[in-house]
FIKOL-274864 format. One line per 5 residues: number of its first residue (from 0); their letters; for each residue y, z, x of N, C-alpha, C, O. Coordinates in steps of 0.001 Angstrom, whole numbers, plus 500000, padded with zeros to 6 digits. Layout:
BEGIN
NUM> A> Y Z X Y Z X Y Z X Y Z X  ...;
This chain:
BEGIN
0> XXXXX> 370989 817464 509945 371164 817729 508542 372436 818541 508369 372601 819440 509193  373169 818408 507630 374681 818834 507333 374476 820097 506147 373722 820066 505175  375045 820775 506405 375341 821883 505760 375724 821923 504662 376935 821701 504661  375234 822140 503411 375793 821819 501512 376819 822703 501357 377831 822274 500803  376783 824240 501846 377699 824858 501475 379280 823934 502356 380175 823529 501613;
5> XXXXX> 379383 823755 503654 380279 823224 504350 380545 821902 503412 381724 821908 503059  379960 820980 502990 380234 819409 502089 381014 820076 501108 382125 819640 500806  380409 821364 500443 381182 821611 499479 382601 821811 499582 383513 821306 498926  382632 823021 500961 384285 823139 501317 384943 821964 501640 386001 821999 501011  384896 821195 502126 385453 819858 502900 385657 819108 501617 386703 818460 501572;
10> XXXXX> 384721 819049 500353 385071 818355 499195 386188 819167 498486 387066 818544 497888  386207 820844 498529 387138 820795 497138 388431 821267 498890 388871 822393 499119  388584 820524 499402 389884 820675 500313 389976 822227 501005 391031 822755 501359  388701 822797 501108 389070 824235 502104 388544 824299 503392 388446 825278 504132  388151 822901 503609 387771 823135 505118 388150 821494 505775 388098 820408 505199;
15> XXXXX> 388530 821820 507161 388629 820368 507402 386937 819512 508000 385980 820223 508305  386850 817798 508077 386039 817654 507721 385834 816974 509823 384777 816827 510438  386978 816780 510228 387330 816705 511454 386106 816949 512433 385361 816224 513093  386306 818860 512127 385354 819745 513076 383632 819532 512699 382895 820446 513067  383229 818775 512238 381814 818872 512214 380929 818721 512669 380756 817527 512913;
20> XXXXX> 379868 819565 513078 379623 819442 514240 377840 819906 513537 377506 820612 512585  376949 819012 514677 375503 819732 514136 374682 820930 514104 374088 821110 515166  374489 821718 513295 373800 822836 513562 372298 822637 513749 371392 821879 513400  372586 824034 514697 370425 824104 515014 369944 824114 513724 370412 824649 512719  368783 823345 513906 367774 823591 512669 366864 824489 512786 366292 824523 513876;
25> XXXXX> 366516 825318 511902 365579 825949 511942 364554 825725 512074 364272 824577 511732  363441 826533 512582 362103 825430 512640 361619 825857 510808 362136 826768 510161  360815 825163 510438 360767 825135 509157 359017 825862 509016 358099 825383 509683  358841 826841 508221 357544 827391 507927 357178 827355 506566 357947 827315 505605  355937 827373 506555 355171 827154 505295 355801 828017 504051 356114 829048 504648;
30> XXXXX> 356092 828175 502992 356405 828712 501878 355226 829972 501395 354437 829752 500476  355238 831041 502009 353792 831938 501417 354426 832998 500403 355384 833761 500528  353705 832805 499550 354058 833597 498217 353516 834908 498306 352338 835074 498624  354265 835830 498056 354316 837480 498271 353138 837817 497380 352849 837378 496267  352446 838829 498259 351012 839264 497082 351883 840399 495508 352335 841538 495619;
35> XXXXX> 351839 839585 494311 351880 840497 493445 351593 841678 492656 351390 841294 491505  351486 842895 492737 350856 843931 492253 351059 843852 490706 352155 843791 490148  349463 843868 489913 349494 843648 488488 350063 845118 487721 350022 845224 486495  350582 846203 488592 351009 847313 487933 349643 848572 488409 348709 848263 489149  349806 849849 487846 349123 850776 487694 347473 850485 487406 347123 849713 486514;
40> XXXXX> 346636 851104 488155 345253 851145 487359 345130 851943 486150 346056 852749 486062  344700 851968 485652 344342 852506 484050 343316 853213 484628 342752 852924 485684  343011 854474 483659 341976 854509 483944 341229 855261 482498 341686 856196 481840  340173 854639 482319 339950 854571 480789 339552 855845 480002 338791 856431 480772  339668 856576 478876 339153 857873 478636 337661 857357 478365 337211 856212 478399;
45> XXXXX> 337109 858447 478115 335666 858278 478034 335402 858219 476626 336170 858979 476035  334594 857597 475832 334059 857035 474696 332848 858013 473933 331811 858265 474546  333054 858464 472731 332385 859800 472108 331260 858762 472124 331140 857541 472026  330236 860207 472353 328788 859454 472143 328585 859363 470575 329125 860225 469881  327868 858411 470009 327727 858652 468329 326799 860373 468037 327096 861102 467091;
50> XXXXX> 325722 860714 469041 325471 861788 468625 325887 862935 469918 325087 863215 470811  327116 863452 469836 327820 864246 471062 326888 865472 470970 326302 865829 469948  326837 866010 472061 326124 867569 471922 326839 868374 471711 327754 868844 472388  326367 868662 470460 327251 870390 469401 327103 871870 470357 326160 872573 470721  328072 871885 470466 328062 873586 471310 327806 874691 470092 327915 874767 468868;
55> XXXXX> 327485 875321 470979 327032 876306 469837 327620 877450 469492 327989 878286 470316  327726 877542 468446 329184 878615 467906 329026 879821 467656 328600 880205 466567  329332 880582 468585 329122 882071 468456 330465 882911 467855 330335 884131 467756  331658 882342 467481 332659 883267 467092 333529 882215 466644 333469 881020 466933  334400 882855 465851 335875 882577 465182 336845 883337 465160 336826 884470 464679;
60> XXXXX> 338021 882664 465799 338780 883582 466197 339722 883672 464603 339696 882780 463755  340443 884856 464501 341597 885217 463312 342914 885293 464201 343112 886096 465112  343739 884337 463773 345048 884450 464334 346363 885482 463665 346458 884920 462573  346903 886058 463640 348208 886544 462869 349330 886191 463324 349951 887031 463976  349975 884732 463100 351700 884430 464258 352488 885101 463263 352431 885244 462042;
65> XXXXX> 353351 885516 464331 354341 885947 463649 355436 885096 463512 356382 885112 462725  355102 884275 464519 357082 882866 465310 355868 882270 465199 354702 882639 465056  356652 880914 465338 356159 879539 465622 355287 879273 466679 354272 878577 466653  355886 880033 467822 355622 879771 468838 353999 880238 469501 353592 880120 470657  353392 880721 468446 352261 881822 468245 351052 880152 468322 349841 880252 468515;
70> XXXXX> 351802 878740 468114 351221 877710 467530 350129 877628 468810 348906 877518 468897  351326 877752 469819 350278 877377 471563 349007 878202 471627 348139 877818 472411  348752 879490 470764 347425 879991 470857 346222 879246 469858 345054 879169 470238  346481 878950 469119 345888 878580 467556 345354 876980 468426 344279 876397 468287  346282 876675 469125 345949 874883 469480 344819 875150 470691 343804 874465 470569;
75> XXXXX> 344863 876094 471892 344176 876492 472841 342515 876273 471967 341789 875280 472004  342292 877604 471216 341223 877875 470814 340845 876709 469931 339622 876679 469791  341275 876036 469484 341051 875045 468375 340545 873745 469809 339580 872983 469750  341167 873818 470528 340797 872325 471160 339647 872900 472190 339094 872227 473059  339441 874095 471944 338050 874673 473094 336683 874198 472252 335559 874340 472732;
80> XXXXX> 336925 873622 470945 336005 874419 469632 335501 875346 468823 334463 875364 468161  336764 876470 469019 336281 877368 468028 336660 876726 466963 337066 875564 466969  336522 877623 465730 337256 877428 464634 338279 878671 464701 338041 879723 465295  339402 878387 464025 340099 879196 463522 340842 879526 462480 341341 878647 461778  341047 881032 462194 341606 881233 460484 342892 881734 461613 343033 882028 462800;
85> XXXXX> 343783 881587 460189 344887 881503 460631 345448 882217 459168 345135 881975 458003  346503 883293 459805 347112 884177 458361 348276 884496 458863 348698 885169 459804  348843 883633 457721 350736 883527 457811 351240 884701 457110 352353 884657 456585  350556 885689 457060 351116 886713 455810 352771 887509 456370 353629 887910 455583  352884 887583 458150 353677 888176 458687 354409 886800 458818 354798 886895 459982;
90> XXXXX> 354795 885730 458432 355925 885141 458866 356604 884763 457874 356474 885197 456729  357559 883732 458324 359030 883426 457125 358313 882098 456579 357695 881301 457285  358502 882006 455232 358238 880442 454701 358469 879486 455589 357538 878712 455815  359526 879335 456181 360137 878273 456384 359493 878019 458244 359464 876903 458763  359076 879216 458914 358218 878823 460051 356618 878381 459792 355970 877499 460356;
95> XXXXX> 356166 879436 458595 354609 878956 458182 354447 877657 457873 353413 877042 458137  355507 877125 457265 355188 875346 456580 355613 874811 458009 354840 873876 458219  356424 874938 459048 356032 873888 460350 354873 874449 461358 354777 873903 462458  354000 875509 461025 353020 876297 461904 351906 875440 461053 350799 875320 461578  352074 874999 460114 351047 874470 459129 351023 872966 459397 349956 872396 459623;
100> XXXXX> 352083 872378 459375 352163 871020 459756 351821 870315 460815 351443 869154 460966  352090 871561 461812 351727 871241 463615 349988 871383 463353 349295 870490 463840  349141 872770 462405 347961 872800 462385 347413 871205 461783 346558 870372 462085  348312 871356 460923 347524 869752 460069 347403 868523 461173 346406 867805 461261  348139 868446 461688 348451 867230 463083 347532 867923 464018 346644 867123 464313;
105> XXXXX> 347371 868961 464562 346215 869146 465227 344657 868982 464867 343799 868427 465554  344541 869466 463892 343438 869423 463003 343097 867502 462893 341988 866989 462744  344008 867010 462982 343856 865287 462135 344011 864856 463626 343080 864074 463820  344827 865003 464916 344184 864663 466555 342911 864969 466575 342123 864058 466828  342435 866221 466335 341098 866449 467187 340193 866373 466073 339372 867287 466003;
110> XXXXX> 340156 865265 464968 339241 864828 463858 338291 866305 463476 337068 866331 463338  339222 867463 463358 338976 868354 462748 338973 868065 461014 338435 867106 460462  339833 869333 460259 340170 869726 459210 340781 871051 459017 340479 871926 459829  341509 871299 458165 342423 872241 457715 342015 872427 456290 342175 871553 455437  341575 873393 456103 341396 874148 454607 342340 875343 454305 342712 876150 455157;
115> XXXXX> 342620 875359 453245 342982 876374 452611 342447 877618 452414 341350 877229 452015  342360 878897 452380 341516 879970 451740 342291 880453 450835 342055 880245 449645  343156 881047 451170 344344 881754 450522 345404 880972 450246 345223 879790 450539  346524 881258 449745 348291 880632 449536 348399 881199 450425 349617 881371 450366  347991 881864 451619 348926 881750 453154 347718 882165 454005 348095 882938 454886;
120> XXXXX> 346717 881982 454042 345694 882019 455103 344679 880396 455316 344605 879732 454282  344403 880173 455793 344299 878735 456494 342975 878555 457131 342690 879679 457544  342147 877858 457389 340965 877422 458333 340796 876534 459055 340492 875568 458354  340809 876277 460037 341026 875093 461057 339584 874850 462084 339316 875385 463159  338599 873562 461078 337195 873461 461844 337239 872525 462837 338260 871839 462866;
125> XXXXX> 336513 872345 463548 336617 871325 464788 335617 870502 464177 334929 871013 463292  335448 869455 464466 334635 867920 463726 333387 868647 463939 332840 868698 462837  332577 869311 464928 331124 869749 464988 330593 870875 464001 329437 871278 463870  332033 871374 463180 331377 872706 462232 331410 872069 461161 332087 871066 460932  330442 872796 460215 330650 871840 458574 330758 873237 458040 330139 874204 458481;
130> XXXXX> 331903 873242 456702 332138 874292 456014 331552 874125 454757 331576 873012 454232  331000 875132 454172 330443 874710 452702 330597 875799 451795 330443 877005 451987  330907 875207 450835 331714 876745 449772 331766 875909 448266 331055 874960 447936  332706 876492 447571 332981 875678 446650 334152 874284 446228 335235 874299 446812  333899 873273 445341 334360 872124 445926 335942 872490 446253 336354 873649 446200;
135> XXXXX> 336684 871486 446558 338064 871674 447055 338923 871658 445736 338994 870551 445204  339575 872670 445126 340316 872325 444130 341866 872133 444121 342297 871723 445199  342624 872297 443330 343894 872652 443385 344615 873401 444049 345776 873208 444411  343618 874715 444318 343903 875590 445301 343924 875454 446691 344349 876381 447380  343491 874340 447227 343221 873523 448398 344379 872483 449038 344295 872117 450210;
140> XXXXX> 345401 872070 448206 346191 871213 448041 347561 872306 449154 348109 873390 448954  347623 871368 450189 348490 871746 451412 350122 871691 451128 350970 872219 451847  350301 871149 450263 351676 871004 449814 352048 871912 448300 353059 871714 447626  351003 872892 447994 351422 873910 447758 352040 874590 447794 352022 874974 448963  353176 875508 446905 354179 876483 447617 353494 877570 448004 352497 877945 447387;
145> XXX> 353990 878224 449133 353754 879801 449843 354263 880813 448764 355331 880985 448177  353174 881340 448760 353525 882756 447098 353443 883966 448016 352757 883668 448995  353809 885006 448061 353930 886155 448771 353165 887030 447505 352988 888244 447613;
């Protein structure tokens, strides 16, 4: 059997066609197709029971941030199940409305809620507490301005 790459040279004039001579053949083996890996195992989170067992709530913590950065405590206790109040009275407008936004996004991950009490104090329940007071009014409304 003659060599395709060599026919090729000898056709476009880069090799002479003179010297040709037979090469060993290889012995020829079956074609086995490489085992494919379908990727990473998954591995699945676990699925809420419809009736989960309620821990039982002995405390609520009161936060006071002063920075933003006060957020990493408020999220700790909140994803343990406490509840927590939260009072922006020591910070700047402009950190309380993203300390509030990060609560609201936490609160709406862990199918909590975020209430209002005050124009700058806050409540953050975990899905197992139910709060009951009076209905939610105007005063409740998160996009409220911060009044000092």
């Amino acid at each position: 059997m003659s060599n395709p790459i060599r026919k090729s040279m000898v056709w476009l004039g880069l090799a002479d066609d003179q010297y040709e001579y037979a090469e060993p053949e290889e012995p020829v083996t079956p074609h086995v197709q490489p085992v494919v890996s379908r990727g990473a195992s998954v591995t699945p989170l676990p699925r809420r029971a419809a009736k989960a067992v309620v821990p039982e709530m002995n405390e609520i913590i009161t936060v006071h941030p002063r920075q933003y950065r006060d957020a990493q405590q408020i999220a700790e206790h909140f994803r343990d199940g406490t509840p927590v109040i939260i009072n922006l009275t020591q910070m700047t407008e402009s950190e309380a409305r993203r300390l509030i936004d990060f609560a609201s996004g936490l609160s709406t991950g862990l199918r909590g809620r975020i209430e209002r009490v005050t124009s700058k104090v806050f409540l953050l329940s975990p899905e197992h507490i139910t709060v009951t007071g009076q209905e939610p009014g105007a005063e409740s409304d998160l996009d409220a301005t911060f009044t000092g």
